[in-house]
Each structure stands twice: as structure tokens, then as C-alpha cells.
N, C-alpha and C positions, 0 to 999 in steps of 0.2 A: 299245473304249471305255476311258479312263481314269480314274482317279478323278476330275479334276476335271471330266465330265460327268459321274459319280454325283452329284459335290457339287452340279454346277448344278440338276438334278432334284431331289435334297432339296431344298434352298433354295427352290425355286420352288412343291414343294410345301406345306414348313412354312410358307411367306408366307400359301398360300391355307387352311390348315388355321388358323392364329392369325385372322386378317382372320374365318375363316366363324365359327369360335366365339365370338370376339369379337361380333362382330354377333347374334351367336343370346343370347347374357348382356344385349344391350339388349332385343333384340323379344320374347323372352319376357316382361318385364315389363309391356310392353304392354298394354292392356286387350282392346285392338281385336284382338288376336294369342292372345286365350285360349282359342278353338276350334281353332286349330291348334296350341299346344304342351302344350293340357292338359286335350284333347279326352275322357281316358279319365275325368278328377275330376271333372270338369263334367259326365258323364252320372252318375256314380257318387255326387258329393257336392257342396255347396255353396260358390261360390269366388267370395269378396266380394275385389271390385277393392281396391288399395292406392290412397292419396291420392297424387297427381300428388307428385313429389319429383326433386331434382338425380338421387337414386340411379338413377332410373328410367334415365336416360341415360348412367349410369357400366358396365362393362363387370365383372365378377364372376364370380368362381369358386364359387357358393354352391350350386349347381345339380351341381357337381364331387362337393362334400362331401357334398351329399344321395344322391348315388348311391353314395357309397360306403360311407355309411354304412345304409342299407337293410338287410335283414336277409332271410334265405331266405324268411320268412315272409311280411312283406312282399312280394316276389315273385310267390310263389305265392296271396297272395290279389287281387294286382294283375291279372296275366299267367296263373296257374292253369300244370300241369301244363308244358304246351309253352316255357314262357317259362322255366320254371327250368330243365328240359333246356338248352335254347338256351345257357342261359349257363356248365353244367355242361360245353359242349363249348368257348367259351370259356376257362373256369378249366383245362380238360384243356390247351387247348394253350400257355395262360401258361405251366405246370408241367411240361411235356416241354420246349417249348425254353428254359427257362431251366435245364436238365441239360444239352441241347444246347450250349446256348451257352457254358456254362461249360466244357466237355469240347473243344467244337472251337475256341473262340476261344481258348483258352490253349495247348492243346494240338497241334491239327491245322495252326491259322494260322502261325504258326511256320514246320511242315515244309516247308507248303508256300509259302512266300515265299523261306525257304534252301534248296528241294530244290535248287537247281542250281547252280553256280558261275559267278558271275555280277555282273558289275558294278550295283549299282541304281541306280536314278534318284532325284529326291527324289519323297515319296510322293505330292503333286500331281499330278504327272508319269509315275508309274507307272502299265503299262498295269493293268486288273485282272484278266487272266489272269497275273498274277503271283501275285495270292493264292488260285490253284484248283490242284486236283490235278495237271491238266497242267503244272504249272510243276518235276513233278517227276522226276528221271532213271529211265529204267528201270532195273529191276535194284536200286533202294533198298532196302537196309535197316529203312529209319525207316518202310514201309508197313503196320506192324504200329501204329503209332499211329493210320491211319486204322483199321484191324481193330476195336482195341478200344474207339474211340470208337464204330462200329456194332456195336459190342455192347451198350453203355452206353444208345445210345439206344435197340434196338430190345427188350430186357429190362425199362426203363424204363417205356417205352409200354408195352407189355405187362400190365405190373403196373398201371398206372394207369390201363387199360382194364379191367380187370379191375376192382377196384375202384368205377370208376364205372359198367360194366354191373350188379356187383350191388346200388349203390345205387341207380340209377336204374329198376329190378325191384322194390325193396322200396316206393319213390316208387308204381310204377305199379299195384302191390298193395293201397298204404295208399288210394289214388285209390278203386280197388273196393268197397274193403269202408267208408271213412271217407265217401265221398259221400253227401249224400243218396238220396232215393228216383233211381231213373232212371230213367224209363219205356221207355228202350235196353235193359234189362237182362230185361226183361217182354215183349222184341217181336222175331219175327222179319221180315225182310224176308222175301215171295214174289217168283219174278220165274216167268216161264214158265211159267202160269199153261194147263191148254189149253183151248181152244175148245169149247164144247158147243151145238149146234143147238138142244137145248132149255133148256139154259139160259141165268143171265146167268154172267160171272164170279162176281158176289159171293155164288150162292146154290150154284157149282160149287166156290169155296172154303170155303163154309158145310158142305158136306156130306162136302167129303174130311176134314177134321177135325176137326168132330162124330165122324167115323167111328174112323180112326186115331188121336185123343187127344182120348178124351169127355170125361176126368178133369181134363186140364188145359187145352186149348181155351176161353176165352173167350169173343173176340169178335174181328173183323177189320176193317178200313177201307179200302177198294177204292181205288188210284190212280185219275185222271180225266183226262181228254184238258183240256187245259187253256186251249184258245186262246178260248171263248167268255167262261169265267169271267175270262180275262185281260181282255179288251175290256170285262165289268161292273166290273172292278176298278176299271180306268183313267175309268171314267164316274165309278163312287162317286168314287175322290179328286180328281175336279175338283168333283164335287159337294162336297167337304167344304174343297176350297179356299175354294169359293167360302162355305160356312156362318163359314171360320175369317176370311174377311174381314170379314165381321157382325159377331162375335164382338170380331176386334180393333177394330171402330170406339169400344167402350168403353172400351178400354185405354189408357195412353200412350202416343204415338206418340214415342219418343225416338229421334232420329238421333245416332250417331257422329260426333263430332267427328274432323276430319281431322289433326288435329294429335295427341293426348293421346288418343282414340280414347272419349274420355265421351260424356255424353250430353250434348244440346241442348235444353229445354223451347222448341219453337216455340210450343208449345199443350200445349192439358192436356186430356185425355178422361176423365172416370172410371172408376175401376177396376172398381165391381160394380156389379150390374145395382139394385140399390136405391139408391147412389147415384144412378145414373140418372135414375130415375124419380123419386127426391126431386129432385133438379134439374128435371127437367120440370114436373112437378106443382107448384112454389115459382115457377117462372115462368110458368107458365099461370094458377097463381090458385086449383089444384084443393088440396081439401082431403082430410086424408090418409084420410076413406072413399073415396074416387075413387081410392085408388092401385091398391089390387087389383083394382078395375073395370082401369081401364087396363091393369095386369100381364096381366090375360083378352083383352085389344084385340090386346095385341103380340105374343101367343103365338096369336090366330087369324089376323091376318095371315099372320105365318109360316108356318103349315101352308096356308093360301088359297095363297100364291105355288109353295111346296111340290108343291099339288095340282094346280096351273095348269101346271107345269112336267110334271107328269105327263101331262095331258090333254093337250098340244102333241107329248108323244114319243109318244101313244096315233095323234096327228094322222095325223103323220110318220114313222110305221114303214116301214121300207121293207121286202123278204122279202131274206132271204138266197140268195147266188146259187147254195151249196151243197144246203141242206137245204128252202128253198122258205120257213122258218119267219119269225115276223116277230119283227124284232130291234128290241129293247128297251133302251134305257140302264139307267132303273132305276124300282122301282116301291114307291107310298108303302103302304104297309099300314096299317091303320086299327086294329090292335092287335098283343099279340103272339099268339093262337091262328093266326089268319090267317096270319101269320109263318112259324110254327110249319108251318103245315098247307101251306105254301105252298113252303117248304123238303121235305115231306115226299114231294110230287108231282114235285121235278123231283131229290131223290135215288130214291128207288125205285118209283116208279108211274107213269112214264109209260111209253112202248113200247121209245120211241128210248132208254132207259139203258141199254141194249145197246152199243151206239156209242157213246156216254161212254164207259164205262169200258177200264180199260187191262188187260193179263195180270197184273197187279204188284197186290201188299196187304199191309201191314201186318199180322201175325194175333199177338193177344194171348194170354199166358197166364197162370196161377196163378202162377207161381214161375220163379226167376232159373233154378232148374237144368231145369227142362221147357222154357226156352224155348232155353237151350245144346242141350240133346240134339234139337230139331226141328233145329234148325239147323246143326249137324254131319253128321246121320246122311242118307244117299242117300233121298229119299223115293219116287221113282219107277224102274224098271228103265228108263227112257230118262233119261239125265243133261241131256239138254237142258228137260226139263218138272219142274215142281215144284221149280225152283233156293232156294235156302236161304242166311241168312249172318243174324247175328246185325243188326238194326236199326241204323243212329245212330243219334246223339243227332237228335232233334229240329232243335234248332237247327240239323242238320249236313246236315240231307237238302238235293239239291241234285234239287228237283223235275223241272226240265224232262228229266232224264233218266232218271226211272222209268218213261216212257212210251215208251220204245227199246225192241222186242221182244229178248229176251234173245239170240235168234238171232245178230242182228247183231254182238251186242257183240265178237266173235275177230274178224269182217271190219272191225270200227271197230278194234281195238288193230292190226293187222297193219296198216292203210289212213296209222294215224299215223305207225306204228316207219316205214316207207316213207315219210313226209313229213319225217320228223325227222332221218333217215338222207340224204335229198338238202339238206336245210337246211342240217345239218352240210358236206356238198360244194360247196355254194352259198357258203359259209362261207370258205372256203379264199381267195378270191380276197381280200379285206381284211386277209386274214393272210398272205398271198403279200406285201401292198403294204407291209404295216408291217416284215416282213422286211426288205426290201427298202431299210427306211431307214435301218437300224442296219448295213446293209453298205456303208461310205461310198465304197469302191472302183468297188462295179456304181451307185452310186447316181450317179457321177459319170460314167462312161461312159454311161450311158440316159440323162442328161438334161446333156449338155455346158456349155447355159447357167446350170446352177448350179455351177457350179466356180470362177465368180469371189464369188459368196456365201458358199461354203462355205469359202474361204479364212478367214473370219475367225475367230477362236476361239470367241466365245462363241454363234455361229451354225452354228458346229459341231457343239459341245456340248447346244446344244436341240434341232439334227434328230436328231442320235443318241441322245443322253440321256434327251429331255421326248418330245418329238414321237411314236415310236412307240407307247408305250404308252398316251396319252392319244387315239391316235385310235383303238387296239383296245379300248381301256374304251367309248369312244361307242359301238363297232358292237356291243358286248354291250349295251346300255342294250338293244336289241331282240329279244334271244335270253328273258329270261324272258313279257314273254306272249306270244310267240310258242309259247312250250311251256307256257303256259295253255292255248291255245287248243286244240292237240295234246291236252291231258288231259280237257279237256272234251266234243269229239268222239267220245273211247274212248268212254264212256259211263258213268264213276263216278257212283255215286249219293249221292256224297256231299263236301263241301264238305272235309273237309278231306284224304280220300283223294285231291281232284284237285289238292288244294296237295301233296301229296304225290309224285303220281306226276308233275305238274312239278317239282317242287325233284331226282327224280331224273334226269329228262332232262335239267335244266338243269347237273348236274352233272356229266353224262357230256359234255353238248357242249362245258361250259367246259375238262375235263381233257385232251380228245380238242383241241378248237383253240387252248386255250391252250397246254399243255404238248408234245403228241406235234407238233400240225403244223408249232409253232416249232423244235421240237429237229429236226425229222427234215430240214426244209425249208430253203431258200432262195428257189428257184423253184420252179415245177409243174413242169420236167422231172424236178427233182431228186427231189419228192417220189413221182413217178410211180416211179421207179427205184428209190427204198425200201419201195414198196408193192407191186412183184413179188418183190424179195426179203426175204421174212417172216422167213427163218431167219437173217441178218443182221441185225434189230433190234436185236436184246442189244448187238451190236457198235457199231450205229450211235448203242442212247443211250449209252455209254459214251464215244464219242469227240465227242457233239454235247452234252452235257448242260452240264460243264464251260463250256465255250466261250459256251453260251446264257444264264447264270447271272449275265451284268452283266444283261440283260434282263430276267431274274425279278425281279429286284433294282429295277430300274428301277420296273417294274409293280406291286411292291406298293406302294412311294412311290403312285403314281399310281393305282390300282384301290382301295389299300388307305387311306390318311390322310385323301386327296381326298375320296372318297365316303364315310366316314365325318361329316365335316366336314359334308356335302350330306346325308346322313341327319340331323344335329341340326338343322339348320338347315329340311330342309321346304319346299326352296325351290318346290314345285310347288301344295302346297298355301295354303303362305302367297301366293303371286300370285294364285290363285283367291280366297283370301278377300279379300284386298284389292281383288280386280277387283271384288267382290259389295258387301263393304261400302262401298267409295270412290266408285266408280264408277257401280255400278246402284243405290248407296245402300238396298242389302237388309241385313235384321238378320235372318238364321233364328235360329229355336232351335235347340241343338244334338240330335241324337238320333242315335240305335245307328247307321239304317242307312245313313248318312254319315260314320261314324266308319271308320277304319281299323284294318284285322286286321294282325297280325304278318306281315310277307314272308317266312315260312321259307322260300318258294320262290327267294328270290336270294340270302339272308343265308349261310342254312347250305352251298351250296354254295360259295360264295366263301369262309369261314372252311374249309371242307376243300379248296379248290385251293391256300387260300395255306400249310396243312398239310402238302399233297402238294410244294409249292416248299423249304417249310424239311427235311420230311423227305430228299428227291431233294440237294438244296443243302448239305447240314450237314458231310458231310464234304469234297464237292467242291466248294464252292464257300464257307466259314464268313462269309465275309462279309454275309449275307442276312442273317442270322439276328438282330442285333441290331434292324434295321429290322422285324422281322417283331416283334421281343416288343415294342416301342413302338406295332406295331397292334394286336396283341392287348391290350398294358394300356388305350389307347384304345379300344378295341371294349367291352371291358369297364365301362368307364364308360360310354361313348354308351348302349351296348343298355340297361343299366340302369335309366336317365335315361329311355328311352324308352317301355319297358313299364311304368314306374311313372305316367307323365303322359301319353303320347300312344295308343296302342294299347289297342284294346276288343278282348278276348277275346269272341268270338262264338260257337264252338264248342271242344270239350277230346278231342283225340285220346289222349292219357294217356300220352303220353313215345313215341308211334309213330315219332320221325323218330331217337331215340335207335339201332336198328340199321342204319340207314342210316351213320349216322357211323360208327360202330365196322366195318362193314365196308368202308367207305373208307378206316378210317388203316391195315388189316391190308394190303390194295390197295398203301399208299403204304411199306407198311414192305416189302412183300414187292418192291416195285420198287426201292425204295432198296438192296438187298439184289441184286440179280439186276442192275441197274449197277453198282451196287461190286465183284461177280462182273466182271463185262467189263472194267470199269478195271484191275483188280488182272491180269486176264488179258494186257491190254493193253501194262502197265506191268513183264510177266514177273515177276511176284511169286508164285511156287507158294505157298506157307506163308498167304500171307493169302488165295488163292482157297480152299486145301482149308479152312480153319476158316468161312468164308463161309457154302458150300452146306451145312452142319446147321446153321446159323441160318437159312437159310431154311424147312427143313425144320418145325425147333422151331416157328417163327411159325407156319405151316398146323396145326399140331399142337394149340396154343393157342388158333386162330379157329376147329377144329373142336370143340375143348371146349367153350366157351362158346357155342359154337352149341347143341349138346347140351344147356348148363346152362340159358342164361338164354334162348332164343330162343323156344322154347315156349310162353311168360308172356306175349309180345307176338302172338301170333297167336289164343291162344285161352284165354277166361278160365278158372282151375281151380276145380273141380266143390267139390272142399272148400270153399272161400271163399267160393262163391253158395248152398250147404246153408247154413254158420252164418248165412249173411245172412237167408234163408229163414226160419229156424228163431230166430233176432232177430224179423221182422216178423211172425211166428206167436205171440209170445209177446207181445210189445207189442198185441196186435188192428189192426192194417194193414191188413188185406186191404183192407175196404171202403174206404179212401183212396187204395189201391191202385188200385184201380178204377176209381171216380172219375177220377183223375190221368190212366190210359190211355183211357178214353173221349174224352176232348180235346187230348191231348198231341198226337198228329200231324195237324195240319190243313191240308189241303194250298194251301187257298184263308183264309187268314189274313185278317179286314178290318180297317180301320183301328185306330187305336189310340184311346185311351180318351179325349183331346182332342176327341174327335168329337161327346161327349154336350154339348149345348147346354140348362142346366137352367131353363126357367120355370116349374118350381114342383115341390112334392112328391107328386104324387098321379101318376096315370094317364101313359101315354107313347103317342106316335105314332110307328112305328119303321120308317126305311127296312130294310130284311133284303134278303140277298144271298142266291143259294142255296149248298147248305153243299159237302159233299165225300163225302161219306157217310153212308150208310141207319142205321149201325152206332152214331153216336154219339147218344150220350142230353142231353148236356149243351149247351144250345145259346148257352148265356151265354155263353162267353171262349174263346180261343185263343191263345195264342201266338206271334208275330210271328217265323219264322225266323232276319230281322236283325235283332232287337232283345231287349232281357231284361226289356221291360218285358210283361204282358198287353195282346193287344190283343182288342177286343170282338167280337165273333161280329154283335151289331146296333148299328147308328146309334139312336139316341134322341133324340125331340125330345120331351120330357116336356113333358105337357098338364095342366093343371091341371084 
């Protein structure tokens, strides 16, 4: 490849990179566009449309300044804990290769464009293994400037890992102790629970710790089998669809304007329910004693239709084909003791609660530090029964998999590593084909009738240049939920361990097929042939790395600006809304649990593969390296812009994906380091291989210290820090709110949210009730909504006067 295919690739990406931004500075201003770019203020605060104006249509950088002008604080109350990490590995990589860049663009670039004697072309026209390593004689001299440029950087990183590991430690400290109350902090997860003939679970977990910790032992909340309570769930919210259609007939029905995205007065409905009824009452003629008669009319109707609905599901029960029982949608209770008492029958008094319940529970304690030490220490002499680990957050539990017997969970991780492992070989074949296009030689003998196309320049230039890398970007568009769905299988019990443990699959499969299969490959014999000889590697990325490095080059144009551009812009969701609003002429409200979480699971491995390119790239290849800090000062902003306006933090892992990165750039520095070792070997350079190998050395030395220092802190909270916290809520009087708090905080069956309350008046209530989740909780008023940060209500209420 030459530069003027690098140029063609720029060009064609900076076109689509200005065009998408450009258009994202008009549709953000939009009205009709404000649940998709500003989805996280609009749940959070209140965001009055701007009057229709030219500006609206004019294209702005104003969106630019506010992202840059944001402040950590800012941030972190937008995005919380994970959102400032994220950008902390951003800011990390702005700041190594702009030492990079300066070190090998002035320095290295140079050597290696004059390593050889040699006529040049003009620079259009230059191939671009002119400006890589290879371009330079063996036996040079001057390979002590690549030496001490990987010195530079990899001392550099170092220090600046260093740094922001222990800032981001004192981050995830100040999170501990500066959070409010957490009801995580108070709870342990059980999992392997064993089986008692005579009893149930929840009276077999009652008893072993009353036993072994009377002192600080609580109280617990039993997992549930969950498919019955899902099927009343899905009844209630058609049920409360259908109440919120009621509900909206008094409201305005304003439709969205297709143009300017306002509203349309077709008609007018009144907004509250006394306008209402003075309208009624002023055209019927009734005088305002008659109003509250009527207000009593329209509130017995509604329970009549209510109870009618009831007596038809009484009609038509059909029995279940499992249990013989008869299945019910939903049932009206005629006050709240009944409720109450009717909740209390189908959590712990009937037979069948045996079968509900799951091995798994929640079990509560006194204090932050009794509930670390249940949860560290071995409870049982069999490791498989009475499993332990500190609770999530609430918000984080990912229910349907607390009810996986613990047993399974090594046959579910091992069942994936094996799916994940053939996906990656499944893999190879679209990375074989993309190879294959950047080698214009085999690409014209395999397909003879493109030789008279490819004759042309600038059709040259797009299959070599554009072509390959944009169709290896599409076939990853399908590699992260694909390792969602991998992580969900295992059996994580929690929401953002399983954003987790995809963001690390996703990032082994992108290093493994982006980097090693490109470099090692051209065809599967070839690569078949580098995979029986292992002890060969060193050698074959040293003499394939170089060579592959207009390619990387290529790719981050294309994986990195492009999809940048396609991340501000939203183009998946903004089509959805348009289909809803334009189309099916729907206006939702906005709420949490359509709101979208931050993707660590594809961001953060992509900002560390295009890491591992500038680090592998920097001396053998400097040319990358400018293109790479133009995506990172971009990244920089988009991600910004992002977490400030579009992204709803759901749940807060407290900086967890932070040793993920820092053991991936020790990864990239130790391979950058062990190629430069082969190159220099290669290139018969004794003097720069011997000063090499103890900088590999030093780096391992470095990633074991900081292992040592700061890795600790993220696995398991320190006992000091949960004492003074302890010993804070002991002095303020906490407890009892403490209490409180955990009797409701984890609810596994959450009902709707608080829209649901329909009020005709102040007195008395008629309450549909759900049944609950647990014997254990005392509090039957409100619960929590998993997806959402708002309370949602434990009962429906149709308040009766």
C-alpha cells in the first residue's frame, strides 16, 4: 500500500466523520430527537424545548465546548464511578502517545525513511514500508534510536500507570466510605444452599446463622423460582396499560409535528380530574353539590369493571399443565389487610413454598465489617455448600441467574470458554477474506476478472486502502453480544460483572483476530503453519508486524473516527424513535428502563486494541501514531458529550474495569518489547537486543508491584474503612434506618411504578397486590425497580373514597 491509498482512506473517512457530526449539531436540537440525545437530563431534570429558530438548522460546535468544558465533578455525578474511570483511560492514552509521538515522529521517522540508500519517490507515491523499520539495513548503527525511543515510552507508561492506578484506588475508596448508606455493604450473597427433607430453605438458612453469627445475623430473603411471578407480572402491566389509557383520556393528546417535531392541538382533553368533572357537571346542568355524588359514581364504576374483570378470570381459569393448580392473572383485594394476609399465604404458608424457593438468599447483618467476614471466610468443610461473596448493589443483581444451582456454574464457565474459543476459529474465515484484499497480487490471481478494474487508481486504492478494514469492522459489529450472551450463560449474578466478564472476552477476541491473526496470516495454510510452530512466534511478529502496520493504520481510520462519528450520532436509536414517533405516531414518556447503560463492554476494549496498535506500531511503524491521537482527542470529547446527555448509570461497579486496563497496556508493553527483541535480533543489532531484555524484565517487576499495592483494594473491601464507617452509623443512631432500608432493598419481584396509583379521592383504597418475594420483609409499601432509580410500589391502588 502507498500513501496515496492511506490518503484515500483518510479522506473518505474524515468525509463521513464531518457529514455525521455535522448532522448530529442539527438533530440534536430537535425537539422530536430529545429522547435520544438527552435521554439521561430528561430522566434526571427538566428540559423545556427551544422556540423553532434558523439556528435550529444551522450545524454548531457548541456541544464541542460543553464537553470540554465539564469538570471531573460533573462527570462523576452524571456517569458516577465507571464513567470517570473510562475517561481516565482515555486521558491515559492522549498522554503516552503524545510522548510517543513526539519521540518517534521526530526521532525514529527519520531513521527509518533514510535507513537505506536509496533513490525516493515523491511522497504520494511512496510505498509505506518506507516509513517502518524494515526499511532499515541490517547491521545499522542508528538502531539505538529505536532502543531509546522504547525506553521512553515504556518508563513513561509506567509512571503514568502508576499514577492513575493509585488515583483511581483512592477514587474507589473515597466511593466506600463518601457513598451513602448501601444496603450491598450490609448483605451477603448465599449460593448452595443444601437441601433439608425437613425443612424449607428459608427456615435451613434461618437456623445455620442464628447459630454461627446470633450477634450479628439479621434477617435474610430467599431467592424464588420466578416464571409464575413473571407471567402475574406481565398480566399486571397489561393491566396498568390498560388503567394508563383511562388515565390519558383526561390529558392532552398532543401529536408531534413531522416537520419541527411540536405539538399539534387536534383537541383538547383536560388535564385533571376536577376539571373534568366541572366540565361535565356545567354541561349536564348538575350543580356543584352533585359533583362529589358523581366523583363516588366514577370511582364505583371503576372498581364494578375491575371486579367484572376479576369474576371472568375466576370464570376461565384453566389448571396448570405442571402443578394441576389454577392459574390466575390477577386478583382485586378489597383492602390492604387481605393484601397483606394474602401476600403472607403464598410467601410462607402454603406447602408448595418448598418448590418456590431457590438454594440462594440474601442474609442480612448489623454491620459493614460482620457482613465482609461472613463473606470471605469458608463456611462449610464442603466448598461447594454455603458459597459466600459480598452482595451487589441492588440495582446490579441480575435475577434470572440466582436460581442456577451453584453446582453448575464451572460446567456453565468451561461450556462458554469452549464456545468462545470455536467463535474466535469460526472467526478466522472473514479475517482470512479481508487479508486477502490488501494483498493485491493473490487477489488478482483468485479472481482474474477483476484485473481489469483494479487497473484503475483510485479503485485500487479503495479495495486496498477503504475496503478491508470496513468490512472487518462490520463483522465485529457482531462479536460483543455475542460475548454477552457467553457471559450470561456462565451464570454471573450480577449486571455489571456480566458487562464485565464480556468487555474481557470481547477483548481477547478482538486482540486474538484483530492483531495476531492479521499479522501471523494470509491464508489458513499459512496460518495453520505458524500454529504448529509456537517457538517461532517472536520471530514471525517481528518480521510480520512492520509489514501489517499500513493495515492498522488503515483500521483505526475506519473502526476508530467512523464509529466514533456513529456513536454521537445514535443512528440505531434515533431510527427507532422516528419509526415510533413518525410512523406509529407513539409519544412515550421517557423512563430508566429504556434508557441506555454505558457499553464498557465494546468501548473499553477497542480504546485498548487501538493502545496495543500505537504501542506494537510506535517504533516500527511511527506513522500510526498521529492518526491514533486525533481518535483519542475525539473519543475524548464524544465519550464526554455522551455520559453527560445520553447514558443512564443503572448500576456503580466503583472503578472494577480499571485493572482490566492496566493489565492489558503491561500485555502491550511487554509485547511491544519482545518484538522489538526479534526485530533488533533480526536486523543483527546485539547492543539494542542486550539493553531490551531488562526492560522487559523491569516492566514484569513493575506489574508485580502494583499488583501487590493496589490490586487488593479492588477485590476486597478494607476492614479499617467499613469499622470507621460502622462506628459513624453507631454514633449518628442509624441502625434503625439501617434496617428499614434492608428489609426492602432487594426485591426480587419489583411491581410497577408509582404512575400506577389512579387517585379518586383521599380516604380508603382498593388495591390490586401481587404476591411478594419473601417471608422476611416487613415492609410492604415500596420497592425498588432494578432498571430504574425511581421507587416503585409493592401495591396498585385504586383509592376509594
Amino acid at each position: 500500500m502507498d500513501i496515496g491509498a492511506l490518503l484515500t482512506s483518510a479522506g473518505i473517512n474524515v468525509a463521513i466523520c464531518v457529514v455525521l457530526l455535522s448532522l448530529y449539531s442539527i438533530l440534536r436540537k430537535q425537539p422530536s430527537n430529545v429522547s435520544v440525545y438527552f435521554m439521561r437530563r430528561l430522566i434526571s431534570e427538566q428540559i423545556k424545548p427551544d422556540h423553532f429558530g434558523i439556528e435550529r438548522l444551522v450545524p454548531s460546535a457548541s456541544w464541542i465546548v460543553r464537553a470540554w468544558q465539564a469538570t471531573n465533578e460533573d462527570i462523576l455525578a452524571a456517569g458516577g464511578v465507571d464513567a470517570l474511570v473510562f475517561l481516565r483511560i482515555v486521558v491515559f492514552s492522549i498522554r503516552i502517545f503524545i510522548i510517543a509521538a513526539m519521540i518517534c515522529v521526530f526521532l525514529v521517522l527519520p531513521v527509518n525513511y533514510y535507513g537505506q540508500e536509496m533513490e525516493h519517490k515523491k511522497i504520494h507515491a511512496e510505498s509505506l514500508e518506507v516509513f517502518t523499520i524494515g526499511n532499515v539495513k541490517e547491521g545499522s548503527k542508528w538502531f539505538w534510536t529505536h532502543c531509546l525511543a522504547l525506553y521512553v515510552i515504556s518508563s513513561s507508561a509506567c509512571v503514568l500507570l502508576y499514577f492513575e492506578y493509585k488515583s483511581i484506588t483512592k477514587m474507589r475508596l473515597a466511593h466506600i466510605t463518601g457513598s451513602p448508606v448501601n444496603p450491598s455493604h450490609f448483605t451477603v450473597l448465599v449460593r448452595g444452599i443444601p437441601w433439608s427433607r425437613d425443612h424449607s430453605y428459608s427456615k435451613t438458612v434461618e437456623n445455620f446463622f442464628s447459630t454461627y453469627y446470633p450477634a450479628s445475623y439479621v434477617s435474610h430473603q430467599m431467592v424464588y423460582r420466578a416464571s409464575r411471578v413473571d407471567k402475574l407480572m406481565k398480566d399486571a402491566e397489561k393491566m396498568y396499560r390498560v388503567l394508563k389509557s383511562i388515565e390519558s383520556q383526561r390529558k392532552d393528546s398532543y401529536m408531534p409535528c413531522c416537520l419541527c417535531g411540536g405539538t399539534t392541538h387536534s383537541f383538547k382533553a383536560l388535564n385533571i380530574e376536577a376539571e373534568s368533572v366541572k366540565s361535565k357537571t356545567s354541561g349536564d346542568g348538575l350543580q356543584p353539590s352533585q359533583r362529589e355524588k358523581l366523583e363516588k359514581k366514577d370511582v364505583e364504576k371503576m372498581y364494578k369493571k375491575l371486579k367484572t374483570l376479576e369474576l371472568q378470570n375466576k370464570e376461565s381459569s384453566m389448571p396448570c399443565c405442571l402443578c394441576s393448580g389454577i392459574l390466575r392473572s390477577f386478583k382485586v383485594l378489597k383492602n390492604e389487610a387481605e393484601s397483606i394476609e394474602h401476600k403472607a399465604i403464598s410467601d410462607g404458608l402454603q406447602p408448595s413454598q418448598t418448590d418456590k424457593e431457590r438454594p440462594a438468599a440474601f442474609v442480612f447483618f448489623r454491620t459493614r465489617y460482620d457482613a465482609v467476614v461472613a463473606a470471605q471466610v469458608l463456611l462449610s468443610s464442603n466448598p461447594m455448600l454455603w458459597v459466600t461473596q459480598l452482595a451487589p448493589e441492588p440495582n446490579d443483581v441480575y435475577w434470572s441467574n440466582l436460581s442456577i444451582p451453584y453446582k453448575q456454574v464451572w460446567l456453565r464457565k468451561i461450556a462458554t470458554l469452549l464456545g468462545a474459543i470455536v467463535f474466535m476459529f469460526v472467526f478466522l474465515l472473514p479475517v482470512t477474506f479481508v487479508q486477502g484484499l490488501t494483498q493485491l497480487d493473490q487477489l488478482r490471481q483468485t479472481f482474474p476478472f477483476l484485473r481489469g478494474l483494479l487497473k484503475h487508481k483510485f479503485m485500487n486504492q479503495l479495495v486496498t486502502g477503504y475496503l478491508p478494514s470496513v468490512i472487518l469492522m462490520l463483522f465485529m459489529y457482531a462479536v460483543p453480544p455475542t460475548m454477552m450472551l457467553f457471559s450470561t450463560i456462565e451464570g454471573v449474578v450480577s449486571r455489571s460483572e456480566r458487562k464485565r466478564s464480556a468487555c474481557i472476552k470481547v477483548l481477547y477476541f478482538t486482540i486474538w483476530n484483530v492483531f495476531f491473526v492479521n499479522v501471523l496470516s494470509g491464508s489458513i495454510i499459512r496460518q495453520l503453519n505458524v500454529f504448529s510452530s509456537v517457538r517461532d512466534i517472536p520471530t514471525q511478529l517481528a518480521k510480520a508486524v512492520p509489514t501489517q502496520a499500513t493495515f492498522f493504520t488503515t483500521y483505526v481510520l475506519t473502526s476508530g473516527w467512523a464509529s466514533l462519528s456513529c456513536e454521537v450520532i445514535q443512528l440505531f436509536p434515533f431510527f427507532c424513535n422516528w419509526f415510533k414517533r413518525f410512523i406509529l405516531r407513539k409519544q412515550e414518556e421517557p423512563c430508566s428502563s429504556t434508557a441506555l447503560t454505558f457499553p464498557h463492554h465494546t468501548e473499553i476494549p477497542r480504546l485498548l486494541l487501538f493502545g496495543l496498535l500505537g504501542f506494537t506500531c510506535s517504533i516500527m511503524a511511527p506513522l500510526i501514531l498521529p492518526f491514533l491521537l486525533v481518535y483519542f482527542f475525539l473519543a475524548f470529547l464524544v465519550y464526554r458529550n455522551q455520559i453527560l446527555n445520553v447514558y443512564v448509570p443503572k448500576y456503580e461497579s466503583g472503578g472494577l474495569f480499571w485493572p482490566i486496563v492496566h493489565n492489558t497496556t503491561i500485555f502491550s508493553l511487554v509485547l511491544t518489547q519482545v518484538i522489538a527483541l526479534g526485530v533488533f535480533g533480526i536486523k543483527r543489532s546485539p547492543v539494542a537486543s542486550g539493553f531490551t531484555i531488562p526492560l522487559i524484565f523491569l516492566t514484569l517487576l513493575f506489574n508485580e508491584y502494583c499488583r501487590q499495592r493496589f490490586s487488593p483494594v479492588f477485590k476486597r473491601s478494607p476492614a479499617q474503612v467499613l469499622k470507621e464507617k460502622d462506628r459513624q452509623d453507631e454514633n449518628l443512631g442509624r441502625a434503625e434506618e439501617i434496617y428499614k432500608l434492608l428489609q426492602t432493598a432487594y426485591c426480587q419481584f419489583p411491581l410497577l411504578s408509582p404512575d400506577l396509583t389512579i387517585s379518586q379521592g383521599p380516604s380508603t383504597s382498593q388495591e390490586l397486590s401481587m404476591p411478594g418475594n419473601s417471608g422476611q420483609n416487613k415492609d410492604h409499601e415500596s420497592s425498588k425497580d432494578p432498571e430504574s432509580p425511581n421507587p416503585g410500589n409493592q401495591l396498585v391502588k385504586l383509592n376509594e373514597k
